[in-house]
MMTF fields as JSON, N, C-alpha, C and O atoms, coordinates in Angstrom:
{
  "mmtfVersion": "1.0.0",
  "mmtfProducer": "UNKNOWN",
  "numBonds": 259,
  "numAtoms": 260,
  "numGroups": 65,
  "numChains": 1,
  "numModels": 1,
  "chainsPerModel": [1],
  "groupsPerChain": [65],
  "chainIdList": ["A"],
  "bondAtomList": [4, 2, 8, 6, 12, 10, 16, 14, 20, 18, 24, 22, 28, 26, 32, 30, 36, 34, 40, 38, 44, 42, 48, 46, 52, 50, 56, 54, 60, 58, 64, 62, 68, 66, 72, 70, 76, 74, 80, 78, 84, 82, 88, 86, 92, 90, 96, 94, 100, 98, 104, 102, 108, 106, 112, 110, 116, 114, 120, 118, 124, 122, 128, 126, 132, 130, 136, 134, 140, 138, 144, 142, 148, 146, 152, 150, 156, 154, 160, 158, 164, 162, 168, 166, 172, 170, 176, 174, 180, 178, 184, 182, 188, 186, 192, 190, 196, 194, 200, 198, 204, 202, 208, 206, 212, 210, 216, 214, 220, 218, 224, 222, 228, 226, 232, 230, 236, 234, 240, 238, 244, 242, 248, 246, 252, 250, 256, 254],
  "bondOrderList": [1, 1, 1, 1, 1, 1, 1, 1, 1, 1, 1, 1, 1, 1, 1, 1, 1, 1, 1, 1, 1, 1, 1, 1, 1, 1, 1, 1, 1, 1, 1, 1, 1, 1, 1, 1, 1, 1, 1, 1, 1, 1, 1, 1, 1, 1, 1, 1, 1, 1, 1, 1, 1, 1, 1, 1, 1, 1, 1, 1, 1, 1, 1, 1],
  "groupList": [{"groupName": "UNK", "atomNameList": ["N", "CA", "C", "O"], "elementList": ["N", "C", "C", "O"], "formalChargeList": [0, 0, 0, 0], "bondAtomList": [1, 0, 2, 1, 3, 2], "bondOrderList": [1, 1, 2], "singleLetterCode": "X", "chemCompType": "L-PEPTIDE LINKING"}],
  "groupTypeList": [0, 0, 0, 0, 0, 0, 0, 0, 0, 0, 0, 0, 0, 0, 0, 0, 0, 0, 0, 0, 0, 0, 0, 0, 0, 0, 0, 0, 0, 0, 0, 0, 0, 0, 0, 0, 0, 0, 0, 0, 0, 0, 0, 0, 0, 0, 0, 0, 0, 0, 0, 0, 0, 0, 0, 0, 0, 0, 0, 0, 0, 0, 0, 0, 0],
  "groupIdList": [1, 2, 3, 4, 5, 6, 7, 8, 9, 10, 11, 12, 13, 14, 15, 16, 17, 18, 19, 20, 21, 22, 23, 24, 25, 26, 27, 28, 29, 30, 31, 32, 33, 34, 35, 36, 37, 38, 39, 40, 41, 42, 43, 44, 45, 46, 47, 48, 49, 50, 51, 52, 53, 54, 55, 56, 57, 58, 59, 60, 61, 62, 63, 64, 65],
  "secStructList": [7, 2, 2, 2, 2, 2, 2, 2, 2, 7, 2, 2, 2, 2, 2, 2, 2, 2, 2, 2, 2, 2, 2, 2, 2, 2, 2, 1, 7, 7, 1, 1, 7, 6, 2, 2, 2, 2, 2, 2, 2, 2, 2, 2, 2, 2, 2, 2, 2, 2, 2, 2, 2, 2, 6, 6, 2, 2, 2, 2, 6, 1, 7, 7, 7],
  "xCoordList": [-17.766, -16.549, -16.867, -16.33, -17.695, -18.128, -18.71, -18.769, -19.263, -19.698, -18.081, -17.77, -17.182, -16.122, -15.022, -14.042, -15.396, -14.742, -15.555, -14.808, -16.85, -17.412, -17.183, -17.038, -17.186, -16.598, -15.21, -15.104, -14.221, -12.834, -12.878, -11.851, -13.484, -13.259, -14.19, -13.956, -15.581, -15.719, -15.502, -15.066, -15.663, -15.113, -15.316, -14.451, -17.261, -17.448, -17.384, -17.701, -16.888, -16.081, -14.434, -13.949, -13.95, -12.608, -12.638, -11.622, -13.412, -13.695, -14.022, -13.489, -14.894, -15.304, -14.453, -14.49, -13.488, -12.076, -11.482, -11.026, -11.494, -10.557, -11.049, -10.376, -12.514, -12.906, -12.91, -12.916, -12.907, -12.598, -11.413, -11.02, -10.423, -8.574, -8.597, -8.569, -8.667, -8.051, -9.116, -8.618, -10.582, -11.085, -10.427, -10.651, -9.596, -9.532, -7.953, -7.84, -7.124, -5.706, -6.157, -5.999, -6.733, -6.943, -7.572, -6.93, -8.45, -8.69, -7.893, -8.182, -6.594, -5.075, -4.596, -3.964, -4.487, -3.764, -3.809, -4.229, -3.379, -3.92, -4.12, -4.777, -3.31, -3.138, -3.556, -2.845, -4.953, -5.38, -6.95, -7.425, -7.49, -8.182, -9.658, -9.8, -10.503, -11.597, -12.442, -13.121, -12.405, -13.131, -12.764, -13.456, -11.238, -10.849, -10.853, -10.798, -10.884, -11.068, -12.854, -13.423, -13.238, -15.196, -15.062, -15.159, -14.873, -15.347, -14.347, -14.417, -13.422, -13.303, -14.108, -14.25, -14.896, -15.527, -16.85, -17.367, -17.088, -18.548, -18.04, -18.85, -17.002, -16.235, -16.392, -16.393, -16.452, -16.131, -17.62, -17.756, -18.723, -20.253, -20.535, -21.492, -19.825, -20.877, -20.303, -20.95, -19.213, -18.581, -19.245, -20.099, -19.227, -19.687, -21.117, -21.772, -21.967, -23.734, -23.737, -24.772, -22.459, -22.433, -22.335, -23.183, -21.242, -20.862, -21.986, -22.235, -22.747, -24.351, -24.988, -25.621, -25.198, -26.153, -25.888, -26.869, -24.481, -23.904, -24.21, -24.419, -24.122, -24.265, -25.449, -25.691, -26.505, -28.05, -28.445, -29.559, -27.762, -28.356, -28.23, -29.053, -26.785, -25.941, -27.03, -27.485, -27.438, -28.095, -29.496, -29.909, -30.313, -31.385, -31.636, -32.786, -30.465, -30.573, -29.737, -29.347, -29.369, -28.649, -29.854, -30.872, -29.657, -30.685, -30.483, -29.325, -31.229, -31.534, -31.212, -31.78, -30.543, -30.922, -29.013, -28.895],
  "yCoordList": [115.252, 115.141, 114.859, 113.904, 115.633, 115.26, 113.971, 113.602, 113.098, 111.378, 110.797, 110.326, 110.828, 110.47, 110.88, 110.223, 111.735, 112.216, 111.444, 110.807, 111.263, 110.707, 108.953, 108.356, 108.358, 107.235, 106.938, 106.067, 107.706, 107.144, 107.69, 107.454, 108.053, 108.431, 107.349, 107.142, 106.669, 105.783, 104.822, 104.092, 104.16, 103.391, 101.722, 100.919, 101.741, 101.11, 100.447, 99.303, 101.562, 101.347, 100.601, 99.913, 100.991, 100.307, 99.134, 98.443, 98.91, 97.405, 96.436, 95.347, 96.514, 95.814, 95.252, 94.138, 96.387, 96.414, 95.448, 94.639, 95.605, 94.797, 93.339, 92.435, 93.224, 91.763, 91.251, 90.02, 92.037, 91.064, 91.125, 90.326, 92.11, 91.691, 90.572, 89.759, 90.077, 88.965, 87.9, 86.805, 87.817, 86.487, 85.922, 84.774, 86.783, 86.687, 85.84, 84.622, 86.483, 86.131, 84.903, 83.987, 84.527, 83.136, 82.521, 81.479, 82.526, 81.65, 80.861, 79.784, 81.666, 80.957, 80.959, 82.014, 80.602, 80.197, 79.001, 78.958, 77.818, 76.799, 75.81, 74.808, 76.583, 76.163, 76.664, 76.847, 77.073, 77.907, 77.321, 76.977, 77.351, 76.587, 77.617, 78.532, 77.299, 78.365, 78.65, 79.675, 77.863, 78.769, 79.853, 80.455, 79.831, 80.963, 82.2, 83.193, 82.566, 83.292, 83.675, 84.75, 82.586, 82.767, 83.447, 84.633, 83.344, 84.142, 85.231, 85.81, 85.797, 87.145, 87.694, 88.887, 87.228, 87.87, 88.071, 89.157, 87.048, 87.401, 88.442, 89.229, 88.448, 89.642, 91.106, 92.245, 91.009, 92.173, 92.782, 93.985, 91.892, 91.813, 92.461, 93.235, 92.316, 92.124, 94.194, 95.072, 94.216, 96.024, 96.433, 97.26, 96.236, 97.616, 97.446, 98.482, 96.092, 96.686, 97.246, 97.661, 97.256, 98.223, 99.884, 100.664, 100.457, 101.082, 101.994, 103.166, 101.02, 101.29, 101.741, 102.712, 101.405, 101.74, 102.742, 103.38, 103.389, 103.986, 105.48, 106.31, 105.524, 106.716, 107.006, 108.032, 105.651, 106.348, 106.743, 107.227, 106.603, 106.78, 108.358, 109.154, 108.606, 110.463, 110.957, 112.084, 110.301, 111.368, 111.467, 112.625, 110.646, 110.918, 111.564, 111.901, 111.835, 112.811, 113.806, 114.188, 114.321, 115.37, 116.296, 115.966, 117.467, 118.504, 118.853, 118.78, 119.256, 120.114, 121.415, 122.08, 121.882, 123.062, 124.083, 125.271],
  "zCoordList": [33.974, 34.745, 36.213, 36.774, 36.83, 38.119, 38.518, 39.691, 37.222, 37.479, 37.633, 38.727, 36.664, 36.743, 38.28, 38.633, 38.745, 39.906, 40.88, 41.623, 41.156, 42.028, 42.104, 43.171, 40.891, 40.345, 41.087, 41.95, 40.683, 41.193, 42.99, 43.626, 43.377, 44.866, 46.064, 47.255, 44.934, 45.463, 45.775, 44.884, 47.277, 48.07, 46.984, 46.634, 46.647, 46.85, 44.951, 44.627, 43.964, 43.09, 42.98, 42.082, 44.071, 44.14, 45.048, 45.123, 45.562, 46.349, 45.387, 45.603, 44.172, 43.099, 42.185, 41.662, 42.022, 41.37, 41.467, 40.659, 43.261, 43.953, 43.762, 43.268, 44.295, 44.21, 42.928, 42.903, 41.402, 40.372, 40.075, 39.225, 40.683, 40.428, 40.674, 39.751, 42.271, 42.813, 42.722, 42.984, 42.406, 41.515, 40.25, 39.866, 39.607, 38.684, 39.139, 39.001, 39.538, 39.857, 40.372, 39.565, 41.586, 42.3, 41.291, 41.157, 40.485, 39.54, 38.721, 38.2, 38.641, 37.107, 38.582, 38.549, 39.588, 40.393, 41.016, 42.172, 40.348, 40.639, 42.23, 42.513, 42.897, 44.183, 45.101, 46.089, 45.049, 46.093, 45.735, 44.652, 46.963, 46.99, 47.034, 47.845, 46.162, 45.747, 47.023, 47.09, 47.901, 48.677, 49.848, 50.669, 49.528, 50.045, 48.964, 49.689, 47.848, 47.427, 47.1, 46.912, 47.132, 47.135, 48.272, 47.956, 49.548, 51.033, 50.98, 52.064, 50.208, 50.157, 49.361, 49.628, 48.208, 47.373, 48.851, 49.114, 49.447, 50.062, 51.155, 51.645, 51.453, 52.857, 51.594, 52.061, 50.839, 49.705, 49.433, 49.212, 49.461, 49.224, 50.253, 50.216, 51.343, 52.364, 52.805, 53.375, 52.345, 52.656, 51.537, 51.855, 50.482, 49.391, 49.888, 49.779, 50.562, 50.934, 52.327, 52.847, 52.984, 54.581, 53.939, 54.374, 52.846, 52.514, 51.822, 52.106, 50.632, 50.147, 50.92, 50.505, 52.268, 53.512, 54.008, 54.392, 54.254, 54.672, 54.667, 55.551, 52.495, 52.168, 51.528, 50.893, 51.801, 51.687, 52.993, 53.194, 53.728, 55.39, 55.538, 55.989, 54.955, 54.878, 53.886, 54.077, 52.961, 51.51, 52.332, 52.283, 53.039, 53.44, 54.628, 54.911, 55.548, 56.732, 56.767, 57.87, 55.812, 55.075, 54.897, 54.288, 55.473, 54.894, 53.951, 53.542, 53.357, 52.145, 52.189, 53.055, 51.569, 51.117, 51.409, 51.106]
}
């Protein structure tokens, strides 16, 4: 239960979400032009590896104990 709790509270779980909702929507959307939805996917890349950094930076200067 606690993987599943850590799962839905992460950031960088619901950003992923997000970037294959709306790849997916702009894709059957024929009027939109792919590389505006490609450079949100890379604006989306580029937060969940700030976000990644983020909270190995907290887990490794986090004391112990």
């Amino acid at each position: 239960m606690d993987m599943l709790n850590r799962l839905v509270t992460s950031r960088r779980f619901w950003l992923t979400i997000f970037a294959v909702i709306q790849t997916v929507v702009f894709q059957l959307l024929p009027d939109i032009n792919p590389a505006i939805w490609q450079s949100i996917d890379a604006l989306v890349l580029v937060l969940i590896g700030a976000f990644t950094v983020d909270d190995t930076v907290d887990k490794l200067t986090t004391p112990k104990g």
